[in-house]
C-alpha distance (Angstrom), angle and dihedral (degrees) to the residues before:
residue distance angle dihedral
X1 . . .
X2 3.65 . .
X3 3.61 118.7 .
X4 4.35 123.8 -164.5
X5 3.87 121.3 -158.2
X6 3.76 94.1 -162.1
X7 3.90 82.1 -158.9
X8 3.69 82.9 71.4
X9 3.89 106.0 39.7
X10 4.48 101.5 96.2
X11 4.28 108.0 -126.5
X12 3.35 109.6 -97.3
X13 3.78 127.2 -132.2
X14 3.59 111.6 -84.4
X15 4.06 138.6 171.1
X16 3.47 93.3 -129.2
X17 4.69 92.2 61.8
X18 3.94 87.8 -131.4
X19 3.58 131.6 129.9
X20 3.90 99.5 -101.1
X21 3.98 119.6 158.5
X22 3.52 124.1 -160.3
X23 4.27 107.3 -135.1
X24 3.69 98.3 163.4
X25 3.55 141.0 41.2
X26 3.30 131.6 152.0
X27 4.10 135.3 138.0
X28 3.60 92.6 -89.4
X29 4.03 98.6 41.1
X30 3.86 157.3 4.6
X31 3.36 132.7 -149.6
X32 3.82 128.8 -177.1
X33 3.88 128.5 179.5
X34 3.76 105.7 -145.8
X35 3.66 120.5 -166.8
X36 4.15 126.3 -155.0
X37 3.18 130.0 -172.8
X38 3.97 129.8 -146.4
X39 4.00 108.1 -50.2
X40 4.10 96.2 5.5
X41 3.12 123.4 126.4
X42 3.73 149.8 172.2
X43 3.71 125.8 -105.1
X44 3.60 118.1 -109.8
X45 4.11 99.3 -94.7
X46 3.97 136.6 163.7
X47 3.45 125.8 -137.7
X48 3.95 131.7 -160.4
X49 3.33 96.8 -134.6
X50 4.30 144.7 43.2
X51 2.86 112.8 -74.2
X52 3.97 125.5 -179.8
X53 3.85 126.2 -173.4
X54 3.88 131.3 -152.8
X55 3.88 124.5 -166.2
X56 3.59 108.1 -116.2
X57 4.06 93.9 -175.8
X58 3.79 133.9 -29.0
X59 4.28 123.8 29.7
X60 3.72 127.1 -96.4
X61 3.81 135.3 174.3
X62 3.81 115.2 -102.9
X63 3.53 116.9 -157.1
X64 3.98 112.2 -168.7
X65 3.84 114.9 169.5
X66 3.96 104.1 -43.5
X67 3.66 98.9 -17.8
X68 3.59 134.1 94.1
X69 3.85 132.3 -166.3
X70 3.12 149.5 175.5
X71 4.05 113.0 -134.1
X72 4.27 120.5 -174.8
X73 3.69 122.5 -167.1
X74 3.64 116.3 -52.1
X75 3.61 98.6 28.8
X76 3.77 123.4 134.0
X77 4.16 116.5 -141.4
X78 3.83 115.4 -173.4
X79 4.25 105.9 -160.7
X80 4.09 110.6 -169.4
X81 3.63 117.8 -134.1
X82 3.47 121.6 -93.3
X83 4.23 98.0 26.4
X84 3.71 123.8 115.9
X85 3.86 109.3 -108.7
X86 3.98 143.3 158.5
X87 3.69 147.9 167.2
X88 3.68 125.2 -115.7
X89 3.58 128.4 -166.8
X90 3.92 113.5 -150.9
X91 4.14 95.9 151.4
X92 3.22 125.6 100.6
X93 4.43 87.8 -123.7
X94 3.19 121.5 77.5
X95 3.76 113.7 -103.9
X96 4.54 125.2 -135.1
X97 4.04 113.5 -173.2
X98 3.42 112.8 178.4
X99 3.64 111.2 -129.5
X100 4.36 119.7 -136.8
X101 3.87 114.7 173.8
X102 3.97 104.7 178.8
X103 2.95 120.7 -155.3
X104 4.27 93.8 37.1
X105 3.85 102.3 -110.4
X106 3.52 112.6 -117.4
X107 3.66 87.8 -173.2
X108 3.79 117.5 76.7
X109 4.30 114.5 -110.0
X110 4.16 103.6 -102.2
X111 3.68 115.4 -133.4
X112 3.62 124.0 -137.4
C-alpha cells in the first residue's frame, strides 16, 4: 500500500504559476491536486485526454468549451479530451480540485 499526504508532495513547476502537486502517476493515470487562491486562475489549456475534476474545498468557476459553472466542494466535473477548459478562482477561499487525466497523456496539455 502506498499512501500520499498531499501536504507533503512539493508543487511542481507548472505553466499556469499555481500551486499544483502531482499525487499520482502511474502508466494508466495522473492526478494532481491544484490549489488557487482568491482571483487565480488557470490559463485556458487543452488536454489530450479526459479529464474530470472534483472540488476538494472552496468554489471556483469552470469554464469548459462554452459553459461556465460554478462548482463547491464535493462536486464532480467531467472535462472531454481535446476542449479548451480552466479554473478560476473569484471567492474569497482558497479553492483544491483534484486533478484525474485517464488515460496518462502522452501528449503534452496545449495552451491557448
Amino acid at each position: 500500500m502506498k499512501i500520499t499526504e498531499v501536504s507533503g508532495v512539493s508543487p511542481g513547476p507548472n505553466p499556469h504559476h499555481v500551486d499544483a502537486r502531482q499525487v499520482y502517476d502511474t502508466q494508466n493515470a495522473l492526478a494532481v491536486v491544484i490549489t488557487l487562491q482568491p482571483g487565480e486562475s488557470l490559463k485556458k489549456h487543452i488536454t489530450p485526454v479526459d479529464v474530470f475534476f472534483y472540488v476538494l474545498d472552496g468554489s471556483g468557476v469552470v469554464e469548459i468549451g462554452e459553459e461556465r459553472a460554478v462548482c463547491r466542494k464535493d462536486t464532480l466535473i467531467e472535462s472531454p479530451a481535446n476542449i479548451p477548459h480552466r479554473w478560476i478562482n473569484e471567492s474569497t477561499d482558497t479553492l483544491r480540485v483534484l486533478v484525474v487525466k485517464v488515460p496518462k497523456p502522452v501528449e503534452e496539455t496545449k495552451l491557448l
